[in-house]
C-alpha positions as CSV (number, residue, x, y, z in Angstrom):
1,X,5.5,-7.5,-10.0
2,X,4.0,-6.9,-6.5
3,X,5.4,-4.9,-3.7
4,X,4.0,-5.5,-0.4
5,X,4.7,-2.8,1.9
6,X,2.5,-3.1,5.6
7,X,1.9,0.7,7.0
8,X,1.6,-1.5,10.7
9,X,4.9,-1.3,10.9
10,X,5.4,2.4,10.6
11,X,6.8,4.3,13.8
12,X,4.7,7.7,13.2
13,X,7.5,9.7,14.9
14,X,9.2,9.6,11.8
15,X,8.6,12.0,9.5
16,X,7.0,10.8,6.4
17,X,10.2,11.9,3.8
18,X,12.5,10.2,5.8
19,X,10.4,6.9,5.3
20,X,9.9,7.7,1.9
21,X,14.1,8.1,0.9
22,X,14.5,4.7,2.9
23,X,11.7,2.8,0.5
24,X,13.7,4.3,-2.3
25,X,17.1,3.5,-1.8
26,X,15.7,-0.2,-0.6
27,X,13.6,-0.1,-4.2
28,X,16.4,0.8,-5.9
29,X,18.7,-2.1,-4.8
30,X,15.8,-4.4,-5.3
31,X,14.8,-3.1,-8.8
32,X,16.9,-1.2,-10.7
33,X,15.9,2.2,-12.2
34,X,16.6,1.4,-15.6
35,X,14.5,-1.9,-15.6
36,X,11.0,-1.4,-17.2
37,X,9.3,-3.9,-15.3
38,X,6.0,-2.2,-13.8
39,X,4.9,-2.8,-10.3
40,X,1.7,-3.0,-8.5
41,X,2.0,-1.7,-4.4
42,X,-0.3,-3.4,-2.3
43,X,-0.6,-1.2,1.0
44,X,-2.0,-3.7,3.6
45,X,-3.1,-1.9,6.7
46,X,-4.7,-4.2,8.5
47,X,-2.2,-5.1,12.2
48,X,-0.2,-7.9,11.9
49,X,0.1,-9.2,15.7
50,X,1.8,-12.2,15.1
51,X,5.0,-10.0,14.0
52,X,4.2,-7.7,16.8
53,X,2.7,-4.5,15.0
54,X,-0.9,-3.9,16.2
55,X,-3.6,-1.7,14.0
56,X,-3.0,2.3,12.8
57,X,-6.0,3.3,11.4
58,X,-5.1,4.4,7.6
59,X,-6.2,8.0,8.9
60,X,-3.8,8.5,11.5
61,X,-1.0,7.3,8.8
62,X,-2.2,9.2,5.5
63,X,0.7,12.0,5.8
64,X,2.9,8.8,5.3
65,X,1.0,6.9,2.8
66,X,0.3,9.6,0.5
67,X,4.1,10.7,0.7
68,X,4.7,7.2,-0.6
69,X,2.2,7.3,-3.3
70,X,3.8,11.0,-4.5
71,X,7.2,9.1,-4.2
72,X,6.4,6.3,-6.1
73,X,5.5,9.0,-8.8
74,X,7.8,11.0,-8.5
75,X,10.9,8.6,-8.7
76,X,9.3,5.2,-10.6
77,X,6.2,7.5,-12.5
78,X,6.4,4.8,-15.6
79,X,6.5,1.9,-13.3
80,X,4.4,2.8,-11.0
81,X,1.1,0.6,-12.4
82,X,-1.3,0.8,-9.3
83,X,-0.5,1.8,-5.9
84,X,-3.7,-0.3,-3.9
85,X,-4.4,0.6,0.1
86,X,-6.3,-2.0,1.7
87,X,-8.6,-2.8,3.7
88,X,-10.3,0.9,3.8
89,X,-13.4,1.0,5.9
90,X,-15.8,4.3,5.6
91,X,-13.9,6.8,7.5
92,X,-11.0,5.8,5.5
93,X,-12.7,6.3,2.4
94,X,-14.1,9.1,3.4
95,X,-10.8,10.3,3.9
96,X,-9.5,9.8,0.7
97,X,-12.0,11.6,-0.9
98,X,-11.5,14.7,1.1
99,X,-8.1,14.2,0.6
100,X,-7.0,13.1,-2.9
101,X,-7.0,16.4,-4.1
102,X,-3.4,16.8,-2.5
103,X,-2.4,14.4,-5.0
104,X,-1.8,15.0,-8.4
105,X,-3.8,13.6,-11.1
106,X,-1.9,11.0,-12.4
107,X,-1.4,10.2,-8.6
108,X,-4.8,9.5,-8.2
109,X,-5.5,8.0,-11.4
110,X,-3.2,4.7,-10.3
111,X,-4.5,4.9,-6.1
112,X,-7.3,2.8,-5.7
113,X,-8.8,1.8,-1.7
114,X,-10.4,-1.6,-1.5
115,X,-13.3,-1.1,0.9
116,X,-14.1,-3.6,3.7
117,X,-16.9,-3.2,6.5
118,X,-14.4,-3.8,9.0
119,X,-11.9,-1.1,7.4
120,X,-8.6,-2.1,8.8
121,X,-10.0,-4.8,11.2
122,X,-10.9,-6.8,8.6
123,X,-9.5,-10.4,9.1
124,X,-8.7,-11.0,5.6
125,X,-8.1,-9.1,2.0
126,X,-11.0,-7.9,0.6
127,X,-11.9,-10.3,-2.4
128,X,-11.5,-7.1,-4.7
129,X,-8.0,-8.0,-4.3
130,X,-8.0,-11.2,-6.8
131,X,-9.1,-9.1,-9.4
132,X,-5.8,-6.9,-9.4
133,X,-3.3,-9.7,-8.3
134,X,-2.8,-13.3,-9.5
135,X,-2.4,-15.2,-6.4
136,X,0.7,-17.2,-8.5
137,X,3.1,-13.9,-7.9
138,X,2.9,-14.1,-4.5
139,X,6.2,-15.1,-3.2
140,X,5.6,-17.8,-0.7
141,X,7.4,-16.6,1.9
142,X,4.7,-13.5,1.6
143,X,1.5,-15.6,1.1
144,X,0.7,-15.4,5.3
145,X,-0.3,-12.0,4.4
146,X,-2.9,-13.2,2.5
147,X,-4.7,-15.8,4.5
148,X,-8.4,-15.7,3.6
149,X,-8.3,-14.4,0.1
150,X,-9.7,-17.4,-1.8
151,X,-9.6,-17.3,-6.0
């Protein structure tokens, strides 16, 4: 199962935990606890204008994002199959590195950043993408967010 979760649409004055106990009561109405269905979260930070959020660059929002990565451990750890942040340009990855040691382990065995030239300007997925996903589980009403990724 995919989640899509789009870090455009975070309002940065909010602090990162409050955020984080939002996506879990929302996950836990949407997938119960005691279900053992593993999940892949698919972190697209790339703006989506047409719904009115323009870019954050994944630096200026990696308090946030790695809060939900330690949530997403911390509440659904056996779930929790890969938690994938794209499109992640060079200062992004370069971030990462510096900073995945705030992480724990197991944390950072299931993050993985899909690099793109353009970082989050990128127009469309990285092609990476279609090795982790099956373009079939996209839920159609979801499949605008990923115009451009051919199989």
């Amino acid at each position: 199962r995919l989640l899509l979760l789009l870090p455009c649409t975070i309002d940065i004055g909010f602090k990162p935990e409050l955020y984080c106990q939002t996506l879990v009561r929302n996950l836990d109405v949407e997938v119960e606890r005691a279900d053992t269905l593993r999940f892949t979260v698919l972190l697209d930070c790339r703006p989506h204008l047409a719904l009115g959020y323009d870019a954050k660059p994944v630096w200026r929002l990696w308090s946030h994002i790695s809060a939900m990565a330690k949530i997403f451990q911390s509440y659904f750890p056996e779930r929790l199959q890969r938690f994938v942040i794209y499109p992640a340009g060079d200062l992004e990855m370069g971030a990462f590195r510096m900073f995945k040691g705030l992480l724990s382990t197991e944390t950072v065995k299931r993050v993985r950043l899909l690099y793109s030239k353009l970082g989050y300007a990128a127009a469309a997925p990285p092609p990476e993408l279609l090795e982790i996903l099956d373009v079939a589980e996209i839920r159609r009403e979801n499949k605008v967010f990923f115009t451009g990724l051919e199989p």
